[in-house]
Phi, psi and omega in degrees: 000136170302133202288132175274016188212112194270014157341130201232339165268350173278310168329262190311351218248290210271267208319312169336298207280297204279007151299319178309293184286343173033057159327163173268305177247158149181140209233119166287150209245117170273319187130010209250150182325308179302316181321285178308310193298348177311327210261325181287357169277316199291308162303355184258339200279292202265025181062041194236323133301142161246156145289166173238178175311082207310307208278310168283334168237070174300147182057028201264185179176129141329116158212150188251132152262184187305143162292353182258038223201091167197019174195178162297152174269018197336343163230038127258063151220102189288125142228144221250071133254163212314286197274174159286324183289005192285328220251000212023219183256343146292332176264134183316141138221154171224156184290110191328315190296330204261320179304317206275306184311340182252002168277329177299330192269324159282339187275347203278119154098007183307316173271028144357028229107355210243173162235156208262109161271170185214123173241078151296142179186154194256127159249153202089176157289111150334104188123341176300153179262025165277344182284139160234162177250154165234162197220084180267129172260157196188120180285025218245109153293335159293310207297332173315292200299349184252000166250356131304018170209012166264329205214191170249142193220120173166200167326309205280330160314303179279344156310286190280008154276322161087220180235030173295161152265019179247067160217178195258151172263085212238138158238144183229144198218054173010260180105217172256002185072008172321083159304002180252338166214057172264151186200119153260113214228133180250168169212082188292337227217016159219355183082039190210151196208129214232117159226147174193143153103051183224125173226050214242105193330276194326335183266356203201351162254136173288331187270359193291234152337300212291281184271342161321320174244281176323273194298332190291323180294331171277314174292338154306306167293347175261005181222042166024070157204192202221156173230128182228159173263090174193149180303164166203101182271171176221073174308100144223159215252163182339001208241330187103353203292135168228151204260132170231152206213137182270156183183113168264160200204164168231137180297178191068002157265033156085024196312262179000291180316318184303286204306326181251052206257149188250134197286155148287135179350271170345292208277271185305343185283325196248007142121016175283148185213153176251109201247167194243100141282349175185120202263358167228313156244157179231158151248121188233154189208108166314113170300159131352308196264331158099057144227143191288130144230159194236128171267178166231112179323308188276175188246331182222220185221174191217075221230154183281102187322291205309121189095334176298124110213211206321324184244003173260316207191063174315321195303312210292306220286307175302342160317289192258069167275350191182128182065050175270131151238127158303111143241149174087353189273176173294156151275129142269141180266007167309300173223045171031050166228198189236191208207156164192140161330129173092014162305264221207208180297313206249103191268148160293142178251019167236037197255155177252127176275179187318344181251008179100005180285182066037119150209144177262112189287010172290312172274314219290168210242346182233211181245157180285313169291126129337120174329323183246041175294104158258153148275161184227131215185129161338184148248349174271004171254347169326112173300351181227086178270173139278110174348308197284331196342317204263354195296128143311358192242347186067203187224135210286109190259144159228064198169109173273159188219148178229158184211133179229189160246103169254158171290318184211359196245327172290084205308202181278326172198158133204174204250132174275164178320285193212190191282329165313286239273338177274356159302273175348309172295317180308307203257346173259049177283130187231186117218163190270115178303178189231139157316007163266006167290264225255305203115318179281146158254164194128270243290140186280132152239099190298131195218100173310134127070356180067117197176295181353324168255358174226020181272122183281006203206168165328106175320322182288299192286337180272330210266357162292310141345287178304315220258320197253009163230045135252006168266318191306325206267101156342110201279350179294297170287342163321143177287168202267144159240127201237184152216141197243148161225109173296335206233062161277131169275178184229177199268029174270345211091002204220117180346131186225020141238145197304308157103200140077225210277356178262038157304309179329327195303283196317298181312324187306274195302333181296294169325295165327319185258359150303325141313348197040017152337299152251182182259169171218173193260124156275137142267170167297001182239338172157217204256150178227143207305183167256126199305322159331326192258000159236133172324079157296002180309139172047032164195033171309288164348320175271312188219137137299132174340323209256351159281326168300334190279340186281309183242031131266006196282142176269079169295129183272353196265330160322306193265329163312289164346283194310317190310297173317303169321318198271323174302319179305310198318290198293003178254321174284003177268011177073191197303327188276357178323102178323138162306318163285332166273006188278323180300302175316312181299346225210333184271332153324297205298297175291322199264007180248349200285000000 
């Protein structure tokens, strides 16, 4: 097939590769409709695909990977800079020169028999100046077809690369599925990203995690802007007017539920909507107007099957009606659709589980979906997509919002002091494991900005970063910074906020105060509501006033602890540690003493 670009560094860049990799073929990926169904026959053709019920799952498709092969790796995930402190003290390093000879040395003769895609592709709406471009190479036919629902992918890509050198260089490599030589290796300071013996999404679409973040977060700090691991909602009220608000989360804290939260009854009657610009990442940029705004790099969603369904995440389930692909679920083969925990009741008793085996879900003793099974599914299929999702200039935020699971120390929201102390909130953000975790329960896990597995660069250097583009900022136009915790328990053990859609409740009073609406009571941790301000209409049943009071309450004996906890932190991130967030930490200190 003909090369779609006459580029002379995507050219050399890809002969370079296929010397390595030495393909039989190779198809350049255009975009187009014809194309792609070409490749889901093919994938069907060799079981690398199930077709699903077209009529109930138009365009659905099936895929199983290797069992050994079913999540991110997170310690084979390298990031290859020139020195080890570049990559700091939180991230795998490995020395670039050495990273490249032992990725080169598994890949040679990798495509062998196999044929070689060439994936142009945008994260962003092409043409934006939020946008970058990649170039993935891949012996994958899933991995083509699910970044023809991650990204934007074709012609009109490489139209808008022009004869630039400003795109990431991602290679991928099937390999044997090998776990003793699996490896995902960023080279932030070359623009490039090596993954091989991996055929597991988080590991193998390039454009996700690996450069959307890893890599994107190092070009942000070097062109002053930012990739954050974070949602992008849009609140709007009853006037038409809407609010947009960034929100970091570490998983299993509700990221997902948030970005596709549904209003409550009351609340939608009386015309409020929650619109979803994006559930996993922002890209943010200083406007024109001197205020942040944020696109969401990716096109579709990439979301954990196990727990979706009607009443945990409508939106997210109505996504994937239609041109979705299932990995890791149950098949039923009943009505050739799929199936997975926590959907609904009726598991199939005529079904295949995730490694292919016969499975009854009536009997069988284990589970059918892989715990981390997912779909991959537009983003134009979301019933609360946001009108803007597709605008180039993104959207104005005015509000971070940061969240973990504390059990008792975190109140339900408060607002930090200024734009430090919401760094500062941002960067001691934790959360406490639950025994389906660990085993352990408890145990504090510190997640800068939920950032820790996916900051491409020095920890110290980003949240410095976070610090110097609040000197950039108009403090009138600066977002507001807040932190919420849905999971104060009571002393039974038991949940004391409603969560799910009446987080809006929350969302609200957040708004009001970037508005300067309401007042808040200041604490030793920042400003926290007065319970009158949040709203309890019609789930009075559920909370009571004097339970709302209960988990806006501060323990200062509490917040000592914690304090002591934030130091350990900040002493394993080394030396570079901002100075302004070393004060914020010593003014905690004093105002709980």
């Amino acid at each position: 097939m003909a090369e779609l670009t006459n580029n002379e560094t995507v050219l050399t860049w890809l002969d370079d590769m296929y010397e390595i990799v030495q393909p039989d073929n190779v198809v350049w990926i255009d975009g187009s409709q014809e194309q792609i169904e070409r490749l889901r026959e093919e994938a069907c053709s060799t079981k690398e695909m199930y077709r699903l019920n077209q009529e109930l799952l138009p365009n659905g498709y099936l895929h199983r990977t290797a069992v050994n092969d079913v999540a991110r790796v997170e310690h084979r995930t390298f990031i290859c800079a020139k020195t080890e402190d570049k990559a700091g003290p939180t991230n795998n390093w490995m020395a670039p020169d050495e990273a490249y000879k032992m990725l080169y040395d598994i890949a040679d003769g990798a495509y062998k028999g196999r044929t070689a895609y060439v994936i142009p592709y945008s994260m962003g709406p092409i043409g934006s100046p939020f946008s970058k471009i990649g170039i993935e190479l891949t012996d994958s036919i899933y991995v083509v077809l699910n970044m023809c629902i991650m990204t934007r992918v074709g012609t009109a890509v490489l139209d808008a690369l022009g004869d630039s050198d400003d795109w990431v260089r991602c290679l991928h490599c099937k390999c044997d599925i090998d776990e003793e030589k699996r490896y995902i290796c960023h080279f932030p300071e070359d623009n490039a990203i090596i993954s091989v013996n991996s055929g597991y999404g988080g590991n193998v679409l390039l454009g996700k995690k690996c450069f959307a973040l890893r890599i994107a977060s190092y070009q942000g700090w070097k062109e002053s802007w930012q990739a954050e691991h974070m949602l992008i909602l849009g609140v709007e009220n009853p006037k038409g007017e809407v609010r947009y608000i960034c929100g970091a989360f570490p998983s299993a804290c509700g990221k997902t539920n948030l970005a596709m939260l549904i209003p409550p009854e009351g609340y939608r009657n009386k015309g409020y909507k929650v619109w979803c610009v994006g559930d996993d990442i922002a890209w943010i940029r200083k406007g024109k107007d001197g205020r942040l705004y944020a696109i969401n790099p990716e096109n579709g969603f990439f979301g954990v099957a196990p727990g979706t369904n009607v009443k945990s995440n409508y939106n997210a389930l109505a996504s994937t009606k239609e041109g979705t692909i299932f990995t890791n679920v149950v098949h039923n083969l009943d009505d050739n659709t799929v199936w997975w925990e926590g959907l609904d009741k009726n598991p199939p008793v005529n079904g295949v589980d995730w490694k292919g085996n016969p499975w009854n879900g009536k009997t069988a003793e284990t589970v059918g979906a892989n715990p981390n099974s997912r779909f991959t599914s537009p983003a134009v299929n979301c019933p609360s997509i946001s009108p803007e999702f597709e605008n180039p200039e993104g959207v104005p935020i005015s509000a971070f919002i940061f969240g973990g699971r504390r059990a008792k120390i975190a109140p339900l929201v408060y607002q930090s002091r200024d734009w430090n102390h919401g760094v500062f909130v941002g960067a001691v953000m934790a959360s406490e494991t639950t025994a389906a975790a660990t085993g352990a329960v408890g145990v504090v896990r510190r997640d800068p900005m939920a950032m820790l597995p996916f900051c491409g660069y020095n920890m110290s250097d980003y949240l410095q970063h976070w610090v110097n583009v609040g000197k950039e900022l108009d403090p009138e136009k600066a977002p507001k910074i807040f932190n919420v915790n849905w999971f104060r328990r009571d002393d039974k053990g038991n949940f004391q906020w409603p969560g799910f859609g009446d987080n809006l409740r929350v969302l609200l009073w957040i708004i009001d105060r970037c508005e300067h609406k309401v007042d808040a009571e200041e604490t030793a941790i920042g400003y926290v509501p007065y319970a009158k301000d949040i709203n309890i209409e019609g789930i009075e049943d559920e909370i009571s006033i004097e339970t709302l009071e209960d988990i806006l309450d501060v323990d200062k004996a509490l917040w000592k602890e914690e304090a002591d906890g934030i130091e350990e932190f900040f002493t394993h991130l080394g030396d570079r540690m901002p100075t302004e967030l070393l004060d914020e930490l010593n003014t905690l200190k004093e105002n709980v003493e």
